[in-house]
Backbone bond lengths (Angstrom), bond angles and torsions (degrees), N, CA, C in turn:
res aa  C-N    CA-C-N  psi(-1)  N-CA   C-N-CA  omega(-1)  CA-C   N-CA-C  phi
1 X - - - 1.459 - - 1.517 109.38 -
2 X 1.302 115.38 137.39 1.718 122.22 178.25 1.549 94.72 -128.10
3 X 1.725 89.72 157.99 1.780 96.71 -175.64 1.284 90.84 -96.11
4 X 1.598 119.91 154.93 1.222 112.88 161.45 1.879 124.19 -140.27
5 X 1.459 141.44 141.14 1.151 148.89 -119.81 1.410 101.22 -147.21
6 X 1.116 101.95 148.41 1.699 117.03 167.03 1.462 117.31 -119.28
7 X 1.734 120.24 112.04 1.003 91.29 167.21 1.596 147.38 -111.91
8 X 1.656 107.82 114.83 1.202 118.20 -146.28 1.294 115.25 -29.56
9 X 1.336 121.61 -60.07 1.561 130.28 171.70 1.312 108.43 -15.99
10 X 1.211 143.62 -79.16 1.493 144.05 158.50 1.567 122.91 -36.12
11 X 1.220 113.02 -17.77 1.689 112.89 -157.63 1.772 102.68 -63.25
12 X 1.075 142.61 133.88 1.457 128.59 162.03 1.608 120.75 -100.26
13 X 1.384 102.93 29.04 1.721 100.23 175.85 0.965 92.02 44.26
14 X 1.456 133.80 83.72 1.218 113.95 144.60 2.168 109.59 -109.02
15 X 1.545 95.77 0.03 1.573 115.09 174.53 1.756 89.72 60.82
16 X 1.588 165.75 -0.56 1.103 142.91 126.28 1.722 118.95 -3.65
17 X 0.820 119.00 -69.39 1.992 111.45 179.94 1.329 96.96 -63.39
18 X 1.722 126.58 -37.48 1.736 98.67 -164.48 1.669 97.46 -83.36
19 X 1.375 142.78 -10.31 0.853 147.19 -169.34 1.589 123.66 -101.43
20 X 1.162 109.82 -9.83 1.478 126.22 165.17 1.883 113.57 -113.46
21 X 1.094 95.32 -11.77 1.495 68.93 169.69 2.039 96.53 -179.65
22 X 1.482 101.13 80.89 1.538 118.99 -157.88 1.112 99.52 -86.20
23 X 1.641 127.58 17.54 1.268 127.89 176.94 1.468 99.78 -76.05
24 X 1.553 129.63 -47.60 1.261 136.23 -175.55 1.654 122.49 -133.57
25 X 1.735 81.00 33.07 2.055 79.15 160.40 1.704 92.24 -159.80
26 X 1.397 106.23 154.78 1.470 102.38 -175.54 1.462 87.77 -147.55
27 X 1.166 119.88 179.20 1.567 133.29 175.67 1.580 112.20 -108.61
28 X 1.329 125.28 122.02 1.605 113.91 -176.95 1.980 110.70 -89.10
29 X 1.036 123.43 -149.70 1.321 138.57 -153.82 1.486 92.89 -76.73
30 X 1.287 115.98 -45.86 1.812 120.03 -164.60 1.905 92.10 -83.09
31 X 1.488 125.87 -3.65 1.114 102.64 -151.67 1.597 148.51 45.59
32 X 1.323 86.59 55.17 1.486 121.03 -170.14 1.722 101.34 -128.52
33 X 1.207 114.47 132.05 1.645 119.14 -158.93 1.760 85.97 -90.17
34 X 1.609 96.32 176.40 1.628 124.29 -157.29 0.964 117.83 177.64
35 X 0.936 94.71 126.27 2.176 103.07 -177.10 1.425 98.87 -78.35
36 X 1.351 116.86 157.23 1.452 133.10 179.87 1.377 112.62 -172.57
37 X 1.881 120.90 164.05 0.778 112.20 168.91 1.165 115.67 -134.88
38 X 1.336 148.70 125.81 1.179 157.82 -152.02 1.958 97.09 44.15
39 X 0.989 130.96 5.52 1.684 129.59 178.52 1.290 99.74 126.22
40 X 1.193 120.24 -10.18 2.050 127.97 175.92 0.990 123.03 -82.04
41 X 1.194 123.74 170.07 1.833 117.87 156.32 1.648 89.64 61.87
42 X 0.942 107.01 55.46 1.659 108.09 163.95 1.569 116.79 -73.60
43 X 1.314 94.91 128.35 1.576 101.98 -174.95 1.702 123.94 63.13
44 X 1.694 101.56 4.90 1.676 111.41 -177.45 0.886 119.04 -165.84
45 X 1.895 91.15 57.65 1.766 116.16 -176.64 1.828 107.15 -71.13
46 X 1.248 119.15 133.13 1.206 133.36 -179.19 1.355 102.69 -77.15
47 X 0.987 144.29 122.38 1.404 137.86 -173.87 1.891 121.62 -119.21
48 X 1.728 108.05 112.51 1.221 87.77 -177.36 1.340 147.02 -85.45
49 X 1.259 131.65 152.48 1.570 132.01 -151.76 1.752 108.26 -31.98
50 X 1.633 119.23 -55.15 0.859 125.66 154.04 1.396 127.81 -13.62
51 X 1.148 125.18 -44.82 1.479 116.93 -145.49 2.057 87.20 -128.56
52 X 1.075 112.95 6.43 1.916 113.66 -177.41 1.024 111.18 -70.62
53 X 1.709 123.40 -12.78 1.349 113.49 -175.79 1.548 110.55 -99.48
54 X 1.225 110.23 -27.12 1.453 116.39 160.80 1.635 113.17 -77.64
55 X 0.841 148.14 -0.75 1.342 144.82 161.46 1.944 93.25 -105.74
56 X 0.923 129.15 -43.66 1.688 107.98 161.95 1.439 121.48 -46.47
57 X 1.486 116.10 -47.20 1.352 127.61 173.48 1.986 104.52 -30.08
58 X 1.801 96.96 -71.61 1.782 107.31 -169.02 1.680 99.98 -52.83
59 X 0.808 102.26 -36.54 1.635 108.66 -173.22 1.487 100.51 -57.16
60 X 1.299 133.76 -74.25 1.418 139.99 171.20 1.221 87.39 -43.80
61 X 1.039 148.63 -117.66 1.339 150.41 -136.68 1.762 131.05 -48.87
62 X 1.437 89.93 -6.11 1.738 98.75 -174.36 1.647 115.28 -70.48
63 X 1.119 98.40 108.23 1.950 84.99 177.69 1.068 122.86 -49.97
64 X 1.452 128.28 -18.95 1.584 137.95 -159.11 1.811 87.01 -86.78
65 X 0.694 107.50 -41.91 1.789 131.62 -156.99 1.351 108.85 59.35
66 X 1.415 122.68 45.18 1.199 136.06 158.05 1.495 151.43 -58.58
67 X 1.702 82.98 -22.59 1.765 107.40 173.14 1.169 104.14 -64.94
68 X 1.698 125.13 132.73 1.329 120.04 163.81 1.356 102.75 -145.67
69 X 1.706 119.68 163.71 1.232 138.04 173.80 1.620 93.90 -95.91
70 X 1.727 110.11 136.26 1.206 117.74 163.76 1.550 122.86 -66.46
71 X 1.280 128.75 100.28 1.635 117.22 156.13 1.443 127.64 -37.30
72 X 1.496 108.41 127.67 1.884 106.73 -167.73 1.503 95.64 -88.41
């Protein structure tokens, strides 16, 4: 499992990650995306092994290129 982060500063709302896969990205108040999990772990969604290649996917694909995995 890796945590993984958005960082807002870069984000361009474009809602793509919360809209492809809103299990672990949502958009907050500014409309600025955020990883989460079930509404927790804001911004330091734990992500399981299962699901890294689809959260690699948003990552490749983010125009902002904002998606990132946290370094431990």
């Amino acid at each position: 499992m890796r945590k993984a982060y958005v960082d807002k500063d870069n984000c361009t709302s474009c809602n793509q990650c919360a809209d492809n896969l809103p299990k672990y990205f949502m958009m907050d108040e500014d409309d600025v995306s955020q990883t989460h999990i079930g509404g927790t772990s804001i911004n330091d969604a734990m992500i399981p092994d299962e699901d890294e290649k689809k959260v690699q996917k948003e990552m490749d694909e983010c125009p902002g290129e904002c998606i990132h995995w946290k370094k431990n």
